[in-house]
C-alpha positions as CSV (number, residue, x, y, z in Angstrom):
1,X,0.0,0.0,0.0
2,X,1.5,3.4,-1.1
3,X,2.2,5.9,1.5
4,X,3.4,9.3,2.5
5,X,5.4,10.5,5.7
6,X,5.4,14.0,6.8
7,X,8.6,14.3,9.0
8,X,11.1,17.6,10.4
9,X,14.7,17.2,10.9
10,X,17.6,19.3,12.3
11,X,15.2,20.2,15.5
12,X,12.5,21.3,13.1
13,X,14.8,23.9,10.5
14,X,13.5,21.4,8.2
15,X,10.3,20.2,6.8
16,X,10.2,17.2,4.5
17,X,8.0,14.6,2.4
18,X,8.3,11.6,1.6
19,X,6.2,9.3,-0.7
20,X,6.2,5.7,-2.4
21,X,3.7,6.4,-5.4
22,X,4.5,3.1,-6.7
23,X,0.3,1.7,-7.0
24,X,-0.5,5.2,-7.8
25,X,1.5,5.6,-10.5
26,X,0.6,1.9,-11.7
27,X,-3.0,2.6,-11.4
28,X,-2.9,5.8,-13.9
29,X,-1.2,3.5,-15.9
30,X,-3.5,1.2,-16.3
31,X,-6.0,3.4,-16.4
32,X,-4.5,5.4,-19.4
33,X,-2.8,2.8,-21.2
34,X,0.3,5.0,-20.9
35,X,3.5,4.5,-22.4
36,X,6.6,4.7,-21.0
37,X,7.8,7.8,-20.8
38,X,4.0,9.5,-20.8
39,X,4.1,7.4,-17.7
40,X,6.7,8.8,-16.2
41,X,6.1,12.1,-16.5
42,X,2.4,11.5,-15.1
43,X,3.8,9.4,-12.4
44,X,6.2,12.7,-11.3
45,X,3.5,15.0,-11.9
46,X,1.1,12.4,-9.6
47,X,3.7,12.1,-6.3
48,X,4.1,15.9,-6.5
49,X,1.0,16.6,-6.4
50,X,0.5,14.2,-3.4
51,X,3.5,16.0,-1.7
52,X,2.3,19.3,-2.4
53,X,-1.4,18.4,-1.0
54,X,-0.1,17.0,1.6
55,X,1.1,20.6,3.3
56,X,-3.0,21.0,2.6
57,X,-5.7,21.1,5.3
58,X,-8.9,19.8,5.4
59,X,-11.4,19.8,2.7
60,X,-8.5,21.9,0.3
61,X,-6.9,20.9,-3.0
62,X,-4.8,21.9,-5.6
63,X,-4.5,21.5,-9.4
64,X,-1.3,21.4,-11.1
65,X,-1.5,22.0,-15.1
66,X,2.3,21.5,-16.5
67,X,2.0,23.1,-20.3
68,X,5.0,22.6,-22.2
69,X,4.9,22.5,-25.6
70,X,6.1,18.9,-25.8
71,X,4.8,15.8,-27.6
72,X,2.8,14.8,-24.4
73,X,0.6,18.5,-24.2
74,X,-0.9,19.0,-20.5
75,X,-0.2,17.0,-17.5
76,X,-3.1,17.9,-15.6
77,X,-3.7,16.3,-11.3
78,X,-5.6,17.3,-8.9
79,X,-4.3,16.4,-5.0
80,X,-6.1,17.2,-1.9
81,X,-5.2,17.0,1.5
82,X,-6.5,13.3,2.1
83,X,-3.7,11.7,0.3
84,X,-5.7,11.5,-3.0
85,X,-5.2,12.2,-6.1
86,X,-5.7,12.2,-9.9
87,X,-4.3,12.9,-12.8
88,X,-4.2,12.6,-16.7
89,X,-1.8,13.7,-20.1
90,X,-3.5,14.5,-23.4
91,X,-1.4,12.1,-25.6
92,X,-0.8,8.7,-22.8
93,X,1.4,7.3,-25.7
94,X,4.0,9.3,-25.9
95,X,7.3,7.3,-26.0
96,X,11.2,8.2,-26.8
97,X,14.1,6.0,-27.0
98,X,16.3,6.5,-23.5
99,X,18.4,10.0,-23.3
100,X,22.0,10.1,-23.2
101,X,21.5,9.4,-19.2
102,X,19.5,6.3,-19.9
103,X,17.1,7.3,-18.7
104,X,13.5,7.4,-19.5
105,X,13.3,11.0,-21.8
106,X,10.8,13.2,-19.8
107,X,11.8,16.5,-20.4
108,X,11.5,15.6,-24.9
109,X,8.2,14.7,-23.6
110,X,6.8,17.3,-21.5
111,X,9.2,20.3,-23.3
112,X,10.4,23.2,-22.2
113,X,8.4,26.1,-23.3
114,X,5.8,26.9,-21.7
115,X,4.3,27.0,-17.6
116,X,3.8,25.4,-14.9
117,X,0.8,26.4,-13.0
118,X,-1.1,25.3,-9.4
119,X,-3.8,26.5,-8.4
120,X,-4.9,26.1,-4.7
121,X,-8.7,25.6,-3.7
122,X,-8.0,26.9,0.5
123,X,-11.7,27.0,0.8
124,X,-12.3,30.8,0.0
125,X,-13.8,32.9,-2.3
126,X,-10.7,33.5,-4.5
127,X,-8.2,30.6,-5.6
128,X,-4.5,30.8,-5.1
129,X,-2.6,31.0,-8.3
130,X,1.0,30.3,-8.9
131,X,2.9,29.9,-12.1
132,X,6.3,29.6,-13.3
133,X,8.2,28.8,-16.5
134,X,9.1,25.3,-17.1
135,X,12.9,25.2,-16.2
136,X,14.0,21.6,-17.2
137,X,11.1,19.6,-18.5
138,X,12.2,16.6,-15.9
139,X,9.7,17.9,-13.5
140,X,11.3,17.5,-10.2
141,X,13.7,20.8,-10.8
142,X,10.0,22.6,-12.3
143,X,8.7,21.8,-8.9
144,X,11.3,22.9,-7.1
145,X,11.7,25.8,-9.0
146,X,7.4,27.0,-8.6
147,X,8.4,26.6,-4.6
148,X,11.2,28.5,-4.6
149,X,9.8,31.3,-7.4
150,X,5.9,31.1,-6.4
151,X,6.2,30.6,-2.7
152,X,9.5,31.7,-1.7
153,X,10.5,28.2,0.4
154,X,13.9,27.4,-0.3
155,X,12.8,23.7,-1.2
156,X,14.3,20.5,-3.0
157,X,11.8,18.1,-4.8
158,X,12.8,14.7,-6.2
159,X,10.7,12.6,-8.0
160,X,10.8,9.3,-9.9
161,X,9.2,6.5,-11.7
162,X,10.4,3.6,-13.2
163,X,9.0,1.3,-15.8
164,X,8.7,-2.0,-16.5
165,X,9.3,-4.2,-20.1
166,X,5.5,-4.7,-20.3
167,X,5.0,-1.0,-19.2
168,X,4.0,-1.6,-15.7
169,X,4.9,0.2,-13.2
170,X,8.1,-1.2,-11.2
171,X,8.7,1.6,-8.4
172,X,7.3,5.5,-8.5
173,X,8.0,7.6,-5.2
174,X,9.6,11.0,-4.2
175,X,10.9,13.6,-1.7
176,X,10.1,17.0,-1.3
177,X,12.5,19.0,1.5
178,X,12.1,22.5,2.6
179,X,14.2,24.9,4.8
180,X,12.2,26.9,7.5
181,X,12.7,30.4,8.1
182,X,16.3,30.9,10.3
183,X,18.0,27.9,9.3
184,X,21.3,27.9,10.0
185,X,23.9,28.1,7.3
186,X,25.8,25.0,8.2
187,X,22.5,22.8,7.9
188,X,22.1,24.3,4.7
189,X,25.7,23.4,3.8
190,X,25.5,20.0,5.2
191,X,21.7,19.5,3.4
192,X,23.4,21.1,0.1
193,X,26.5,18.4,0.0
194,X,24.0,15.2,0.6
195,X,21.7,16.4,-1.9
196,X,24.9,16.2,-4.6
197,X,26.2,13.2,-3.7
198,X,22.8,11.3,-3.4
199,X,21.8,8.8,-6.0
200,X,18.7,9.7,-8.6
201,X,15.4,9.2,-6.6
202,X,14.6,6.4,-8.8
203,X,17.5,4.6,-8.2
204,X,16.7,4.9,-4.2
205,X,13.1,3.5,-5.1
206,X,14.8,0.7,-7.3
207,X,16.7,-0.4,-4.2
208,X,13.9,-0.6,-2.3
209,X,14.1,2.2,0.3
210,X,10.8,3.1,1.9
211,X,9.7,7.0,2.4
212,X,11.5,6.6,6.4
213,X,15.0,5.1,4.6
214,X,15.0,8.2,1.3
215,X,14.5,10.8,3.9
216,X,17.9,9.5,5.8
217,X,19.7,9.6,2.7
218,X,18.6,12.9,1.9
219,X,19.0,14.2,5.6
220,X,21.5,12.3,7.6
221,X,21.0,9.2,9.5
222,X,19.5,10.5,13.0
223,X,18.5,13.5,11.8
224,X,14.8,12.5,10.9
225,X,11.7,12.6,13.2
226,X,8.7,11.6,11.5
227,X,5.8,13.5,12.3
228,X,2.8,11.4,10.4
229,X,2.4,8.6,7.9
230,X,-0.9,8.3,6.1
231,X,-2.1,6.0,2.8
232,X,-1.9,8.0,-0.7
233,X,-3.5,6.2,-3.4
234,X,-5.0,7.2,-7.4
235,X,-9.0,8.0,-6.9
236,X,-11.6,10.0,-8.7
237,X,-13.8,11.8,-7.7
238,X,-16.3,11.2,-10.3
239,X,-19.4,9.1,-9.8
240,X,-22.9,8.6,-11.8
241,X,-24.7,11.3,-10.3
242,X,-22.4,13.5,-10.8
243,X,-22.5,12.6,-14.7
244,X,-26.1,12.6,-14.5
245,X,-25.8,16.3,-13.4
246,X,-24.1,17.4,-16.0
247,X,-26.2,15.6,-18.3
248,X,-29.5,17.5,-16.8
249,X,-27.4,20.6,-16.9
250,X,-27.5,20.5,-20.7
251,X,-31.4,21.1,-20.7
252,X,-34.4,18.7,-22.1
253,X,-33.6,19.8,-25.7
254,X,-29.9,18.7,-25.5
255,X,-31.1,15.1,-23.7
256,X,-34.1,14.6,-25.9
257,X,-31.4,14.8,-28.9
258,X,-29.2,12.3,-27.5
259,X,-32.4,10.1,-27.0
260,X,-33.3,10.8,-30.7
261,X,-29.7,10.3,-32.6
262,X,-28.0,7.7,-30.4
263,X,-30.7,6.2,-28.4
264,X,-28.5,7.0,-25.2
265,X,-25.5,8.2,-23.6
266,X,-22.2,7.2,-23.1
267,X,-19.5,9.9,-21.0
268,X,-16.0,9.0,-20.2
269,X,-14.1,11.2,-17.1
270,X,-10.7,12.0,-18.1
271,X,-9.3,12.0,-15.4
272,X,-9.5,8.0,-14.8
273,X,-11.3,6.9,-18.2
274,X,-14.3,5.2,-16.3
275,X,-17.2,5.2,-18.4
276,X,-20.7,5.7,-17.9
277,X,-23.5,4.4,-19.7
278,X,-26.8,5.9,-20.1
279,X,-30.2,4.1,-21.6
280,X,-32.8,5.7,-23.7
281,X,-35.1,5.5,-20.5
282,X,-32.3,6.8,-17.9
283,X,-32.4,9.9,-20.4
284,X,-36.2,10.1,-20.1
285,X,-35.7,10.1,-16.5
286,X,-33.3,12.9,-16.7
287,X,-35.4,15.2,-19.0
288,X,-38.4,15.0,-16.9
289,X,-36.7,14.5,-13.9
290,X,-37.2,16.5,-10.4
291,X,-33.7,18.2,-11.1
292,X,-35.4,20.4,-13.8
């Protein structure tokens, strides 16, 4: 079962996040019918957005739209607070041979002109809005970059995915650290060091550290106290009635039209590609229903 650990370390200078996506990611997969590197990048985009909603209280959310001109077009998830989340890309088979790393090609895929942009639901009137150019196209720098840029926290966000022959999902997790106000310089040094010498998150995911064993790599052995570990997983928040509401929200003429062409209904969510099927009757039902 995926999970995510919300920790401090250094007596609380630091704040950090920690996450095996690995279902998650697997699940949009599936989902999608993804393709490697499409998978990937949705699979980054997925345990950031879990990271990110995870500094998130209560009934709040966030959406993250990452536009950059590449082959894959938008990454779009939403994350709330409750270690859920969703997500999608506009073209799931995107695929490029390994980059001179060997490593799966995200940033061909995504590209590197354009924004990335979240917007946070914190249960008022207006939404927050932050957006930043695309800096690498690998994701993890983008998102370390909108922290740093859009919310001024000197921050560090790792992210990785890795895929299987058959396209499965073989390991997807992350770490997202982030130094509070008045931390001393020689954390910072110390934190700045690890950080180069570290291997790639994915490789830490490959061995098979959990969230508890990636944040001692990244911090120090010693250093961590974890503060709460709760269950992330993929879920949607669509449903039949809320279909059916949209449906009704077309008006009679619109419904009686789908009765009269097609003889029913049929809508898809993109966000997990469930379908739902409506009859000729369900319509009827609909048009004449109490929600007029």
């Amino acid at each position: 079962m995926d999970y995510l650990i919300k920790a401090i370390a250094y007596d609380g200078q630091i704040r950090a996040y920690a996450a095996d996506t690995t279902d998650t990611a697997g699940e949009a997969q599936r989902r999608h019918q993804t393709w490697p590197t499409a998978t990937a990048a949705l699979g980054r985009s997925l345990t950031a957005g879990l990271m990110l909603g995870a500094m998130l209280k209560g009934d709040n959310k966030l959406t993250i739209k990452v536009e950059g001109g590449g082959p894959i077009g938008a990454i779009l998830v939403d994350a709330n607070a409750k270690g859920e989340v969703r997500g999608y890309v506009s073209h799931p088979q995107t695929h490029f041979d390994l980059n001179e790393h060997g490593k799966l090609d995200v940033a061909r895929a995504v590209g590197t002109e354009g924004m990335l942009t979240i917007v946070k639901d914190l249960g008022m009137k207006e939404h927050f809005t932050g957006q930043v150019p695309i800096v690498s196209g690998e994701l993890g720098e983008d998102f370390t970059y909108y922290l740093v840029s859009s919310e001024q926290v000197p921050s560090s966000v790792g992210v990785g995915v890795l895929v299987n022959p058959d396209n499965t999902v073989l390991a997807a997790g992350g770490f997202m650290i982030q130094l509070m106000p008045g931390t001393k310089d020689e954390t910072i040094t110390k934190i700045e060091n690890r950080l180069k010498s570290i291997q790639p998150i994915s490789k830490m995911i490959e061995r098979g550290l959990t969230p508890e064993e990636i944040l001692e790599e990244v911090l120090g052995e010693g250093q961590v106290k974890i503060l709460e570990k709760m269950p992330v997983q993929f879920k949607c928040q669509c449903s039949r009635d809320r279909i059916a509401s949209a449906i009704v929200s077309l008006g009679n003429d619109e419904i009686q039209s789908m009765i009269d062409e097609d003889g029913g209904a049929e809508a898809q969510c993109h966000f997990c590609n469930e379908v739902y099927q409506f009859s000729k009757v369900e319509l009827e039902e609909l048009k004449t229903g109490p929600a007029q």
